[in-house]
Backbone bond lengths (Angstrom), bond angles and torsions (degrees), N, CA, C in turn:
res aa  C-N    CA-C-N  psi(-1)  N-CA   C-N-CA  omega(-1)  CA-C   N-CA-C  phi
1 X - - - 1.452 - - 1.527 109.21 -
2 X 1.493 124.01 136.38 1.291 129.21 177.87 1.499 95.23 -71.84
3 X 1.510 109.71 136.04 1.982 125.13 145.25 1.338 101.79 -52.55
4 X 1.359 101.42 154.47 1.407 117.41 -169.62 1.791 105.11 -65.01
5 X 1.217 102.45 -43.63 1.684 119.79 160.10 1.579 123.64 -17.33
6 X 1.386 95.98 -54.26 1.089 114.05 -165.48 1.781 114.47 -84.44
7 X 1.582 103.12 -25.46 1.170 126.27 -169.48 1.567 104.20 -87.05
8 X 1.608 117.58 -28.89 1.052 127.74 169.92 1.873 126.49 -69.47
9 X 0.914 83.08 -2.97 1.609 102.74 -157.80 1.440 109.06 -97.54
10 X 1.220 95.35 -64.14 1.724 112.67 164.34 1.842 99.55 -66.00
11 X 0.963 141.11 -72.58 1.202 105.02 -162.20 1.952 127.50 -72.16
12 X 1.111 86.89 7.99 1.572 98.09 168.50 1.511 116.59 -95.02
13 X 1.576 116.31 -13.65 1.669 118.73 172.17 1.376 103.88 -101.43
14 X 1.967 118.56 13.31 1.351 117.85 156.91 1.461 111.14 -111.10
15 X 1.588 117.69 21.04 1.417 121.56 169.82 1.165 113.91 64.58
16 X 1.800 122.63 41.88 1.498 132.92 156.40 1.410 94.44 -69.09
17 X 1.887 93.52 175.06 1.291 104.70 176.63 1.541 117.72 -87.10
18 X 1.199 145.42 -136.96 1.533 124.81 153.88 1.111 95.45 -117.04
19 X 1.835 132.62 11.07 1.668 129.16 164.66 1.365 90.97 -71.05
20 X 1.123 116.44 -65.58 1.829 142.46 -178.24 1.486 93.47 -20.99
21 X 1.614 107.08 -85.07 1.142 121.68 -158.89 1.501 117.15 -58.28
22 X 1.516 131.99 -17.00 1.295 145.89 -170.87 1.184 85.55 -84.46
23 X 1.393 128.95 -80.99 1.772 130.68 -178.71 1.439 113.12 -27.64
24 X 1.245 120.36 -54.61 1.256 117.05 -162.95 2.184 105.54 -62.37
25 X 1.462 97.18 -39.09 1.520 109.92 178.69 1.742 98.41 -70.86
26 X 1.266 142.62 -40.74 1.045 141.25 -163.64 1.345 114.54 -83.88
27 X 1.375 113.29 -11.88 1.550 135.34 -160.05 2.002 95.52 -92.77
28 X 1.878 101.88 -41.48 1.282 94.34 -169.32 1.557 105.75 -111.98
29 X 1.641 102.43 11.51 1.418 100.12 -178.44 1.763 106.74 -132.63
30 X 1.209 153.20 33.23 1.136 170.41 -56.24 1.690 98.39 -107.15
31 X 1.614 95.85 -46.79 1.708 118.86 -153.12 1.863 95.21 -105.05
32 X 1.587 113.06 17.19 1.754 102.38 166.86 1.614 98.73 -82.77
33 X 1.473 81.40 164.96 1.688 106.15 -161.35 1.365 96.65 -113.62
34 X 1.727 136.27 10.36 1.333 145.98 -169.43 1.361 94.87 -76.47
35 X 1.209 117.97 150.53 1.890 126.99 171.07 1.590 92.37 -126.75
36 X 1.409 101.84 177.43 1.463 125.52 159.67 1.537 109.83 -39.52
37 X 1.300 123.31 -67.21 1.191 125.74 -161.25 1.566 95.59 -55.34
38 X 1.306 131.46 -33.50 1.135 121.15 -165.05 1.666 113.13 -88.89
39 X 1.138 117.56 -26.45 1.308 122.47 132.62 1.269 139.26 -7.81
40 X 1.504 107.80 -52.64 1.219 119.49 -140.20 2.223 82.83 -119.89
41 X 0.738 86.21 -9.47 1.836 94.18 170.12 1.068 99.88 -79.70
42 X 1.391 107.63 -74.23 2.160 105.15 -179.51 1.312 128.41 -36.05
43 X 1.400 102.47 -20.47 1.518 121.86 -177.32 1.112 110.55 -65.57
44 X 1.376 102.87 -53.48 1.448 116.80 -167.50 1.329 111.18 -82.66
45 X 1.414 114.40 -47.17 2.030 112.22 167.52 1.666 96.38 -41.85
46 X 0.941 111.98 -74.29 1.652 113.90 -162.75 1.691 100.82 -35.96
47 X 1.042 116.52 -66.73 1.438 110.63 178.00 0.967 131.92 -71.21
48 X 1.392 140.23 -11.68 1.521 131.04 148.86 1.516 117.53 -70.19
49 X 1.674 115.68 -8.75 1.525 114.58 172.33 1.533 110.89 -86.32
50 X 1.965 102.41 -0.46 1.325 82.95 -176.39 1.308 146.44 125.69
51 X 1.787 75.67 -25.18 1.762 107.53 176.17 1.514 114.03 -81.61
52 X 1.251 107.28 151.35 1.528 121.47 175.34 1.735 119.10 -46.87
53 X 0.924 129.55 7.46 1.140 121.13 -141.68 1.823 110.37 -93.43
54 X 0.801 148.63 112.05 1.666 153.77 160.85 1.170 113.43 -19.15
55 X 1.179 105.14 139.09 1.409 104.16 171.35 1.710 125.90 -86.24
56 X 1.054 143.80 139.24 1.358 145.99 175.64 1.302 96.64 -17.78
57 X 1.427 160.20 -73.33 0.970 162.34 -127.42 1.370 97.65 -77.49
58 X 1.440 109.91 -59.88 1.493 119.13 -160.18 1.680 114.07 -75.09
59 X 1.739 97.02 -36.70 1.748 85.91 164.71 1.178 127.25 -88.73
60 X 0.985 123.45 15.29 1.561 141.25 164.89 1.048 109.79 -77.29
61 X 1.753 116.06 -42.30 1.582 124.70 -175.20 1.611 114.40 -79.74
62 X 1.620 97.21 -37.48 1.539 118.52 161.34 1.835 106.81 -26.77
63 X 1.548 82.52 -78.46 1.759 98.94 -152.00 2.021 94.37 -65.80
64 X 1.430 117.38 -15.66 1.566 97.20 -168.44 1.692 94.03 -87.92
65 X 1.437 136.02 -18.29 1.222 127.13 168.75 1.712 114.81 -62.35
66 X 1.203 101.67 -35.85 1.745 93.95 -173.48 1.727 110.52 -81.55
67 X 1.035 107.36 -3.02 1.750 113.92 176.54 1.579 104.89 -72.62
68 X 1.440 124.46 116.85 1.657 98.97 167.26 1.411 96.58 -100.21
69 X 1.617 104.42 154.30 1.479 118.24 -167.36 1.966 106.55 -83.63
């Protein structure tokens, strides 16, 4: 079974949000003690190593374009 860590990680190098991405870890991990802010760290490791990954802003902007109203 993936750590919630791990679960967080990957769905943030598929351009979730870190609401998104917390749920999805909280969904398969019930009893993590991770918040947003911690979220929002992985975000940032991932992208200073380099990785593709969006910034909060942009998958936020991402996910409100693919909604039709």
């Amino acid at each position: 079974m993936k750590t919630a860590a791990d679960i967080i990680v990957s769905a943030l190098k598929r351009g979730k949000t870190n609401a998104e991405a917390l749920a999805a870890a909280k969904h398969a991990h019930p009893r993590t003690t991770l918040s947003l802010p911690s979220v929002n760290w992985y975000r940032n490791r991932l992208r200073a190593e380099g990785a593709k990954v969006p910034t909060e802003r942009e998958a936020r902007r991402h996910r409100t374009a693919q909604k039709p109203f």
